[in-house]
Structures are given as structure tokens and as C-alpha cells.
C-alpha positions in Angstrom: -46.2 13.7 7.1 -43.0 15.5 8.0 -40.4 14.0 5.8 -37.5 14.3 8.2 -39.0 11.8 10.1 -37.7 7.7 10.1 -41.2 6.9 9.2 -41.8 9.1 6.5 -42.4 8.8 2.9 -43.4 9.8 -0.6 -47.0 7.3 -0.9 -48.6 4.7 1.7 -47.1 1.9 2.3 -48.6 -1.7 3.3 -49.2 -2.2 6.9 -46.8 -5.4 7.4 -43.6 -6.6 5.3 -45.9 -9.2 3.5 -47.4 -6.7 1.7 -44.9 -5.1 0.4 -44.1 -5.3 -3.9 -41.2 -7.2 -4.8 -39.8 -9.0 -7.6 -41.2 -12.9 -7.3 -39.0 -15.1 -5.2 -37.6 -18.6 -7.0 -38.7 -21.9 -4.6 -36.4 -22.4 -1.7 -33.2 -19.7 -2.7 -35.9 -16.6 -3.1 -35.0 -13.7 -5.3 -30.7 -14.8 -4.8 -30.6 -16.3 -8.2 -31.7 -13.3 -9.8 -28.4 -11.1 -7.9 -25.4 -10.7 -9.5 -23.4 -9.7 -6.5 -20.4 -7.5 -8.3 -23.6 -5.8 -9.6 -25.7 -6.2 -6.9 -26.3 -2.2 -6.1 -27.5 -2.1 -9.9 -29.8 -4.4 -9.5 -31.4 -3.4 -6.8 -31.6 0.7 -7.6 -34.0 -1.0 -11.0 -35.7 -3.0 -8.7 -36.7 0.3 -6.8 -37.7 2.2 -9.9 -40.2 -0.6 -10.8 -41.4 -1.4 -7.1 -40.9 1.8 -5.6 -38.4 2.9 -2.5 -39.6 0.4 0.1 -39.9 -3.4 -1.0 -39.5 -6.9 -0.4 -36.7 -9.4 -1.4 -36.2 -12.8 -0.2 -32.7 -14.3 0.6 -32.6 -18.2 1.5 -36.5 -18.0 2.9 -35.4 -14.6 5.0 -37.4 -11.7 4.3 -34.6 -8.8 3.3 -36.3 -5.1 3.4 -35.1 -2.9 0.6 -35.3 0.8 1.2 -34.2 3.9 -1.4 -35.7 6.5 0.5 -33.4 9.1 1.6 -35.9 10.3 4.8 -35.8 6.9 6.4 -32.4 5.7 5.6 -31.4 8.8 7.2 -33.7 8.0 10.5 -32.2 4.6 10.7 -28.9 5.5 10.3 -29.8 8.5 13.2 -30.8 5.1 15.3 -27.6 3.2 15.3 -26.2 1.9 17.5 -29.0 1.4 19.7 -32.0 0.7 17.1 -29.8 -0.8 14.2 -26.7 -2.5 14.0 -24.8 -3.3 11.5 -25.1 -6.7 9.6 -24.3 -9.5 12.0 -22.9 -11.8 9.1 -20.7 -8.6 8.3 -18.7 -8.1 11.7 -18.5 -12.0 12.3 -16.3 -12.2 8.9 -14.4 -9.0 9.2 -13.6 -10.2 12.9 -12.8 -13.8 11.6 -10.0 -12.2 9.4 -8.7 -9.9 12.3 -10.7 -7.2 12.1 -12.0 -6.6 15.8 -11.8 -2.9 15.3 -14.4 0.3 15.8 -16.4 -0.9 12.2 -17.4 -4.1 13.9 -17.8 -2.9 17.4 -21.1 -2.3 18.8 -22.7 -0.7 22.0 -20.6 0.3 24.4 -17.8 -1.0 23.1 -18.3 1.0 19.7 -18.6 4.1 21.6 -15.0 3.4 23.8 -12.9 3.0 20.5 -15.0 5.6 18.6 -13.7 8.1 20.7 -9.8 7.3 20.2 -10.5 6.9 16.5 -12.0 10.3 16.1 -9.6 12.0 18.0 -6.9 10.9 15.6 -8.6 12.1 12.7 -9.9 15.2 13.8 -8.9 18.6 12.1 -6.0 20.0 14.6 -4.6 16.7 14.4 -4.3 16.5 10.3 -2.7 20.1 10.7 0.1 18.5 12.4 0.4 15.6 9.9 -0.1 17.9 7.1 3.8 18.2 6.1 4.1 14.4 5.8 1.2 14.6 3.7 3.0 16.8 1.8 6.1 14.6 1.1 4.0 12.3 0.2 2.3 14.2 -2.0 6.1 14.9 -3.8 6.1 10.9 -3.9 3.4 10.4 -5.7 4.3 13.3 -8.0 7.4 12.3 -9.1 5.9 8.6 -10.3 3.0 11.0 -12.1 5.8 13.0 -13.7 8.0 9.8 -14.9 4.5 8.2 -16.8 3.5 12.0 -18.0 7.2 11.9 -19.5 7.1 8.9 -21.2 3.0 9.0 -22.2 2.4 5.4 -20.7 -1.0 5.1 -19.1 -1.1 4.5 -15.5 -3.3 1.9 -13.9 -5.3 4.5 -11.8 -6.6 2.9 -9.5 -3.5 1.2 -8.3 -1.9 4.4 -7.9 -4.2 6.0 -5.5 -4.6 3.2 -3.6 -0.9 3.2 -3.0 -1.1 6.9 -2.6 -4.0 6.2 0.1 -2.5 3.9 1.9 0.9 5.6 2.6 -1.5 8.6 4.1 -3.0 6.8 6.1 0.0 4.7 7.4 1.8 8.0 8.1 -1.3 9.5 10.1 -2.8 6.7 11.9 0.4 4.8 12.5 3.3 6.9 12.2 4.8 4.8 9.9 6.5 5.4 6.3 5.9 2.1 3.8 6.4 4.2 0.9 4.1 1.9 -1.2 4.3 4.2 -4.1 7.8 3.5 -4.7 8.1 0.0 -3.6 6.3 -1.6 -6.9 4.6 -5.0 -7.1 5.5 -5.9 -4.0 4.1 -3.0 -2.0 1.3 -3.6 1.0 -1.4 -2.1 -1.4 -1.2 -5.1 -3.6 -2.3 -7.5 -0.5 -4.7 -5.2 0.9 -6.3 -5.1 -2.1 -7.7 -8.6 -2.1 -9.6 -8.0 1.4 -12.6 -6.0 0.5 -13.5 -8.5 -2.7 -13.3 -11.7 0.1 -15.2 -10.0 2.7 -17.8 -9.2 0.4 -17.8 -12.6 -1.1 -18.0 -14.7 2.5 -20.7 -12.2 3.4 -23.3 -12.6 0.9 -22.2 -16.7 0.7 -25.3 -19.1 1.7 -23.1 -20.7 4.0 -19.8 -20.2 5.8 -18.0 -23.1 3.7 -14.6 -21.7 4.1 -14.6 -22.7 8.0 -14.5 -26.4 6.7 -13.1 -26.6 3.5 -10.2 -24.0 2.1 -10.8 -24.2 -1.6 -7.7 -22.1 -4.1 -9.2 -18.8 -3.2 -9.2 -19.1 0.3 -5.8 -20.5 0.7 -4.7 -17.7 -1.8 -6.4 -14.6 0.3 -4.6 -16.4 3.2 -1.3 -15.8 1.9 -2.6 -12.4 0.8 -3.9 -11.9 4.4 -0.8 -13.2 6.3 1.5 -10.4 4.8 -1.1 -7.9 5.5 -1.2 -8.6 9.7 2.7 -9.0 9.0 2.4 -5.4 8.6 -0.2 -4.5 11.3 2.4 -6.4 13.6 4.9 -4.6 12.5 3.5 -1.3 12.9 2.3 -2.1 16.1 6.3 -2.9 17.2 7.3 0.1 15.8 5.1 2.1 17.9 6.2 0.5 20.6 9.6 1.2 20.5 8.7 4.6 20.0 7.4 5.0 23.1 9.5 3.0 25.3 12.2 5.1 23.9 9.9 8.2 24.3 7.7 7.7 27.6 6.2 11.7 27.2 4.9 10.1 24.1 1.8 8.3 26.0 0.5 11.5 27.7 0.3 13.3 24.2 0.1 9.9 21.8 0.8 11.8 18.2 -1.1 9.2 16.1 -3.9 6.8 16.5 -2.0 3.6 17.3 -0.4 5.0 20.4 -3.7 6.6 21.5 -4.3 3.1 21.6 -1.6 1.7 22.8 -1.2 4.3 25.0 -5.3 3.1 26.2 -4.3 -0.5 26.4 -1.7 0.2 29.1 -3.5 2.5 31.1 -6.2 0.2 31.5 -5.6 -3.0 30.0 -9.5 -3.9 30.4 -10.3 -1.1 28.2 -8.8 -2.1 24.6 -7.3 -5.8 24.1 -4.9 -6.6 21.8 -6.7 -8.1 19.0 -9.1 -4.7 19.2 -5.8 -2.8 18.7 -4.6 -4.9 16.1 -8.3 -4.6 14.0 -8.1 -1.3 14.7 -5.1 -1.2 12.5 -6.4 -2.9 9.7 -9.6 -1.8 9.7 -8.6 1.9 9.3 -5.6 0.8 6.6 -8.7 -0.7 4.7 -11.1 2.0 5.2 -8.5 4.7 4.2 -7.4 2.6 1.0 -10.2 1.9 -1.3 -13.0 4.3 -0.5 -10.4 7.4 -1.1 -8.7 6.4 -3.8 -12.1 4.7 -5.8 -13.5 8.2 -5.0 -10.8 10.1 -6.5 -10.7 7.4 -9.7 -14.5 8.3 -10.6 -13.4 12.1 -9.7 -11.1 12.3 -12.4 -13.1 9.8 -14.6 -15.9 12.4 -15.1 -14.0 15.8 -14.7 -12.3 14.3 -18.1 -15.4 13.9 -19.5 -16.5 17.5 -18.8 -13.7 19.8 -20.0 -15.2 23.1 -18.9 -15.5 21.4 -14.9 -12.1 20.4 -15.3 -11.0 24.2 -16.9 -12.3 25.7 -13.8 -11.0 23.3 -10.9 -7.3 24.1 -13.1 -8.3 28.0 -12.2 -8.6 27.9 -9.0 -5.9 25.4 -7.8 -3.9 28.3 -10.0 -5.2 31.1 -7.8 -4.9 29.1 -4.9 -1.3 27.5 -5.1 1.6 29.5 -4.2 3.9 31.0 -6.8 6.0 28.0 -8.7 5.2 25.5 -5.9 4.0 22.3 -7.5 2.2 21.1 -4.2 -0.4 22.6 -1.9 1.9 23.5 1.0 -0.4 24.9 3.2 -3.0 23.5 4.9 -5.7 26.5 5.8 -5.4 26.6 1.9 -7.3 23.2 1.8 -10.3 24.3 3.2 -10.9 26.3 0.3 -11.1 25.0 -2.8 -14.8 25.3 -2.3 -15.3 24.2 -6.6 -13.1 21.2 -6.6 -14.8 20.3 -3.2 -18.1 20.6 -5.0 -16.6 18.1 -7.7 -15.6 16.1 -5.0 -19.3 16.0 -3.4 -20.8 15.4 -7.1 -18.3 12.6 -7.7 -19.5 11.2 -4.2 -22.8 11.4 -5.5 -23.3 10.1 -8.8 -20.7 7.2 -8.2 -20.8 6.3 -4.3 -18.0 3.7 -3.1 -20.6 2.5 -0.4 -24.0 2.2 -2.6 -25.5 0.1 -0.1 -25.6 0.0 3.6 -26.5 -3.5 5.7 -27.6 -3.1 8.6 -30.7 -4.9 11.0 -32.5 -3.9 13.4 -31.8 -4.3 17.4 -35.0 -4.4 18.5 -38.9 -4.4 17.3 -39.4 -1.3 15.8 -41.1 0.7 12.9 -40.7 1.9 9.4 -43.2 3.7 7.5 -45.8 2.5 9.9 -44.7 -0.8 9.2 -43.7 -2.9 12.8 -40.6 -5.0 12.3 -39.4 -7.6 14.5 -35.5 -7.5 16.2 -33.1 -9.2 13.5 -34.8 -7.8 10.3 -32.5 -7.1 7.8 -32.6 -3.6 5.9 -31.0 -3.3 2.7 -30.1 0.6 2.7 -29.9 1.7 -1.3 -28.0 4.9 -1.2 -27.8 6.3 -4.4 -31.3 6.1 -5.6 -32.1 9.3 -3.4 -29.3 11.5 -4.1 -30.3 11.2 -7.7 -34.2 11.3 -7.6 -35.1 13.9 -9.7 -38.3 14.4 -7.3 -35.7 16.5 -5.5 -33.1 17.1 -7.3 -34.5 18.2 -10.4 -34.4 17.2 -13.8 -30.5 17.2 -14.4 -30.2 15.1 -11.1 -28.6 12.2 -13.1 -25.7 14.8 -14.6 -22.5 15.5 -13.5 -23.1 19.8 -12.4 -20.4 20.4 -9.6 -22.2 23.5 -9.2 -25.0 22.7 -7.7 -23.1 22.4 -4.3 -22.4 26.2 -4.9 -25.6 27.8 -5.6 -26.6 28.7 -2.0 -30.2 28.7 -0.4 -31.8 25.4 -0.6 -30.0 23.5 -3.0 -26.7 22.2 -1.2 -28.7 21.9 1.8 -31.3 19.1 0.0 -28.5 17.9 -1.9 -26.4 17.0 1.9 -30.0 15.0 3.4 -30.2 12.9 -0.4 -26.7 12.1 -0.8 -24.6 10.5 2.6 -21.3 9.6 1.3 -19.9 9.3 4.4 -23.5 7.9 6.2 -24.9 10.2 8.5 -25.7 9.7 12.2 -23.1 8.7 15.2 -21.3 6.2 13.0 -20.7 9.1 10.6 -17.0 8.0 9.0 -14.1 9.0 11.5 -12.0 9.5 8.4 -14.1 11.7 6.3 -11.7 14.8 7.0 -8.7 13.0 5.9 -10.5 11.9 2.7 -11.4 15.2 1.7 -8.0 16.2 2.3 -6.4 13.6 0.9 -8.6 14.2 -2.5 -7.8 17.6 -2.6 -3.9 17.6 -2.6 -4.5 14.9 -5.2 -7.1 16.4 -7.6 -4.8 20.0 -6.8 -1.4 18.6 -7.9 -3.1 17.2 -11.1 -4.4 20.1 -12.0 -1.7 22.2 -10.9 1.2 20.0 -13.1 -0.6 17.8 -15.9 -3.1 17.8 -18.7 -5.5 14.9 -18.4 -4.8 13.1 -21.7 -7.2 10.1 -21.6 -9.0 9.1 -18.4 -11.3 5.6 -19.4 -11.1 2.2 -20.2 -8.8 0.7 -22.5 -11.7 0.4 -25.3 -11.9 4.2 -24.7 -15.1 3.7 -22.9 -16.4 4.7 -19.6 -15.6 2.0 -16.8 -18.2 -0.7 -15.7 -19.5 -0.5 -12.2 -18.2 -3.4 -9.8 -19.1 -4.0 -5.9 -16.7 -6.2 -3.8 -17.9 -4.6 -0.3 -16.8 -1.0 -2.0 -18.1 0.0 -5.2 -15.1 0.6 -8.0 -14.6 1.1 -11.3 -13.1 -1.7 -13.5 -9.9 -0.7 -15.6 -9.3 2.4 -14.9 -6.6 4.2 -16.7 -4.9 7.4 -17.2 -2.8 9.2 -19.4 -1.4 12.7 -18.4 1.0 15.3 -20.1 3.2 17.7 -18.4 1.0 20.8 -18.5 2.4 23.5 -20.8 5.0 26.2 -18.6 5.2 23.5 -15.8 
């Protein structure tokens, strides 16, 4: 059977999902007792060595596919939005917390805001950004420099994130919030505690909080209320931009105008509440997947000192004379090794291990008919590190295997979708890249990596709260010797 194809794969597989294997369900809660959910990914990639790439859990009485075969998570993700759709349970509890924004939308409606959303990301327009991405690429340099001074380890995970979401502020919503320098207080620091509640209301039995507020809930509301302080806020600011700047809807320079600018061309087109989810759905989406990326980046480049040597010597022959910071942006489309670190980082430690999604209509997989409404768990790490096609070192970290031409980066690109693969392919995935590389390049271009690790001096535990991150992530740098 061709293997490109949404029903392939590797053996037979049962005619219905009865049939399939699966671990054995408890009476009346199914297989949930047996899920940890902040290492629920884990779980399930064993569950798929010992039952193979296409089983059967049960959820509440619900029959849950689980599939780690790269072929057909491909096909399905190929199929949205028409075939699948993402997780019902997941866009009513985004949307509940304000979130009406292009990762909810489906249909039609995805399609209308996917095209304003791409347009803001796309390459001419991060060419134009690219000096404010430079300054605040000096921002975040000068707090590196101040800890590298002094030798006090860095809470890394923090520090991209604030990193991320200034980038993405200043691109999608022409605003400056300097997180980086505003401490405890900064936006970051409420963002943060989105993705853990999302991911806890989703995978909840029932949708308690919509009756009872217990400590949490009123907590993340506090949390929550600064963070659409902000979106408000940004969304006045751009405003006033363009009232004081008409010209500015014809051309709109960043995504929230595009919008804006949408909105009041035809106000039947984009509401209100779909610009303000916009808003916070791309401030979320440009905050932890980036900066967790980068985190397990530098996590296992300090692990492998010869990687990390030769990322150093080519930032070196790629950064201009005594210039700490990449200043020129044709320059980061280069970089072609530390964007194969990038890609094996992507693929050994994905921030979005699994994909939800369910299926519009009655359809197949494998063979195997499905009804409209069954739910697929999509596990996406299992394939990008099968040795079946990756070879033997498929589990290690080998940055050069993106590099070695012919076959190789071109099976490794079908296994591993970082970014997903299909129509919904991540608007942002340019910016990411780009944002990784002026990070990774100033790094190596300024500091020695001292310690990157746990506090024990051990490598960080996995944890999912809707993105997958790594727990206690530190690092210590050095001023690099002549810099």
C-alpha cells in the first residue's frame, strides 16, 4: 500500500474500532485513571510501543482513537478543515476565555481570518519588522550580559518567554511592552498561566468551573483579566494609530490593523470579540511554543559540546565584524546548521506532542470506517523517532542529519511536523524560526554556555499543560572570552 496515503500503514489493522488493542479500560471512567495528564504524551507514546501505532482508549465510556503513524496523521491533518476538526471541547474553552480567534475557527470562517493572519506573518512582512527585532534582540542581551556578569543562573524559560512575547507584540500588534525589562510584573507572567488552565478544563470530565469557581479558577481569573487588559489595550492603541494615520488602513503594517482595518470595511466580516481572540490567541501561540522550543534547543546543544562548537563557528562566519547581533536579515536564512539544530530540537522534544482533533464526517482510517464526532488522538513524536525510518540513532540528538542531502531530510520533514502539516500549517512558523535564530545566534556569538539543566544538575522532566515544557529550566552563561 502506498504509504503516502491517509489509509496507509506498516501491518493490517482490524476492520472496526472494536477491534483494535488497547490497554484494558477501568468500569465506568475507562482507561482515564490510568492518564496522568502533565504526562499524558508519555503515556501514551508507551502505550503505542506495546499496542502498536493505531489503538483503542476509552475516556468516560467514549471510544478515543490513538494513532502514531506518521502516514495517516499526515492524511488527516491534509483533511482539515473539511474531514477533521479540531477538538470541539478544545475551541469551546479557548472561546470561553476570549479566545474567538483563527485556532478555534472553523470552515469558512477559519479560512476568512487565515488569510489576514498569514499575511502578517509572511516573509516580506518580517523583513520590515526585522529592525525592531533587532532592538529587541539588544534588550534581551543586555539582561543576558548583567546574569553572565554576575554568574547567577537565569530561570530560562522565563526569559524566552518574555523575549517571545515582546516579538510578537511588536510584529502582530505594533506595540512595545518591553516585558524583558519590566520584572515580576510583566504580561509574560499572566500569560503564562493560560495554557496549564486550558489544558486542565479540557481534559476535565465535566465543565465544573461554569457552576462553581473553586481557588484556581478565581486565581486564573485575575491572571486572565490583566491579560485582556492588555489585548484591550493594544487594540486602543491601534486605533489611535490609525485615526491619526487614515493611509494606515490601505497598507495596515501589522496584524491588528489588518484586522481592524477588515472590521471596518465590512463589519460583517470580523467582529469584535474575533479581533480581540485574535489578539490573544497569537500572543499565546508566539509565547510558549518559541521560547519552550529554544529552552530544549539549548538544553541539548549543552549536552553535546562538539554541536554547540560548530553552531559557535558559523554564527562567527556569519555575524558581521564586532557586531554582537544578527543585523541583517537575508543573513537569517542561512544558518543552515543551527537551523538543523533547530529542526532536531523540534524533533526529539516537540512542544505540541499530541494533536486532538475529530472527525467531521463518516469517514476512513486504515480501512477502518469511523462515524462523524470520533475523536483521534494524534501522537506526534512517536514517528519522527521510529527507527523503522529513521535509523538506528533516531532517538539521538545528530543535527546533521537535516544536512546530509538525498533522502534523509526529505523522510525526516514527512516523520516529524513540528509545525503540523496541511492548511492549518502554523501561520507563525517563519517568525519562530526567526525568532530562534537571533536567539541561539547572540548566544553563541557573546557567551559560553556554563550549565544548562536542572538544579540537581539533571536533565529536565517532561511536563504537558496544552504545550509540552521542560520543568526548571536553568542557565548559567559566561561572557565568551575576546567579547
Amino acid at each position: 500500500m502506498d504509504r503516502s496515503s491517509p489509509d496507509a500503514l506498516a501491518e493490517p489493522t482490524p476492520r472496526a474500532l472494536k477491534d483494535l488493542p488497547g490497554p484494558r479500560p477501568w468500569p465506568l471512567l475507562g482507561n482515564l485513571p490510568q492518564l496522568d495528564l502533565p504526562r499524558m504524551h508519555e503515556k501514551l507514546e508507551g502505550w503505542a510501543d506495546e499496542y502498536g501505532p493505531l489503538y483503542r482508549l476509552t475516556l468516560g465510556g467514549k471510544p478515543i482513537v490513538v494513532l502514531a503513524d506518521g502516514p495517516l496523521i499526515a492524511g488527516i491533518l491534509r483533511d482539515r478543515p473539511d474531514g477533521w476538526r479540531r477538538l470541539g471541547v478544545i475551541g469551546s474553552v479557548i472561546n470561553e476565555m476570549g479566545g474567538d480567534g483563527v485556532f478555534t475557527a472553523e470552515g469558512d470562517d477559519w479560512r476568512r481570518q487565515r488569510r489576514l493572519v498569514m499575511s502578517a506573518f509572511d516573509p516580506g512582512h518580517l523583513a520590515r519588522f526585522f529592525p525592531s527585532l533587532v532592538r529587541v534582540t539588544e534588550r534581551f542581551d543586555r539582561s543576558l550580559a548583567e546574569a553572565a556578569r554576575t554568574g547567577e543562573p537565569i530561570d530560562l524559560q522565563a526569559q524566552l518567554m518574555r523575549y517571545t512575547v515582546d516579538v510578537t507584540a511588536g510584529l502582530a500588534f505594533g506595540s512595545d511592552v518591553n516585558t524583558i525589562e519590566a520584572g515580576s510584573d510583566a504580561l509574560q507572567a499572566h500569560l503564562d498561566k493560560v495554557f496549564p488552565m486550558i489544558y486542565r478544563r479540557i481534559n476535565m470530565p465535566f465543565p465544573y468551573w461554569r457552576h462553581l469557581r473553586l481557588p484556581i479558577d478565581r486565581a486564573f481569573d485575575r491572571h486572565l483579566a490583566e491579560v485582556h487588559k492588555a489585548v484591550h489595550r493594544f487594540i486602543a492603541e491601534a486605533r489611535q494609530r490609525m485615526a491619526a494615520e487614515p493611509e494606515r488602513a490601505a497598507r495596515p503594517p501589522n496584524l491588528l490593523e489588518a484586522l481592524l482595518a477588515a472590521r471596518d470595511a465590512d463589519g460583517s466580516a470580523l467582529g469584535e470579540a474575533q479581533i480581540a481572540g485574535n489578539v490573544l490567541t497569537v500572543l499565546l501561540g508566539g509565547e510558549d511554543t518559541t521560547a519552550n522550543t529554544l529552552g530544549w534547543a539549548l538544553f541539548l546543544l549543552h549536552r553535546d559540546r562538539a554541536a554547540w562548537d560548530k553552531l559557535v563557528a558559523e554564527v562567527d562566519a556569519t555575524v558581521d565584524g564586532d557586531e554582537r547581533v544578527l543585523r541583517d536579515f537575508d543573513r537569517t536564512r542561512g544558518l543552515d546548521y543551527l537551523e538543523a539544530c533547530l529542526h532536531e530540537a523540534m524533533r526529539l522534544r516537540p512542544v505540541a506532542p499530541l494533536i486532538f482533533v475529530e472527525a467531521r464526517r463518516d469517514t476512513t482510517l486504515a480501512g477502518m470506517p469511523l462515524r462523524q464526532g470520533t475523536i483521534v488522538f494524534c501522537v506526534m513524536r512517536k514517528p519522527a523517532t521510529d527507527p523503522a525510518v529513521l535509523g538506528d540513532d533516531a532517538a539521538e540528538f545528530r543535527p546533521a542529519r537535516w544536512l546530509d542531502g538525498g533522502e534523509g531530510p526529505r523522510a525526516l520533514n514527512r516523520a516529524a511536523m513540528p509545525f503540523g502539516a496541511g492548511p492549518r500549517l502554523c501561520p507563525g512558523r517563519y517568525l519562530a524560526l526567526v525568532e530562534m535564530k537571533m536567539v541561539l545566534s547572540l548566544i553563541a556569538r557573546n557567551y559560553t554556555l556554563v550549565e544548562v539543566g536542572t538544579e540537581s544538575g539533571g536533565a529536565p522532566a517532561e511536563r504537558l499543560a496544552f504545550a509540552m515544557f521542560p520543568v526548571g529550566l536553568r542557565m548559567r552563561l559566561a561572557p565568551r572570552p575576546g567579547r
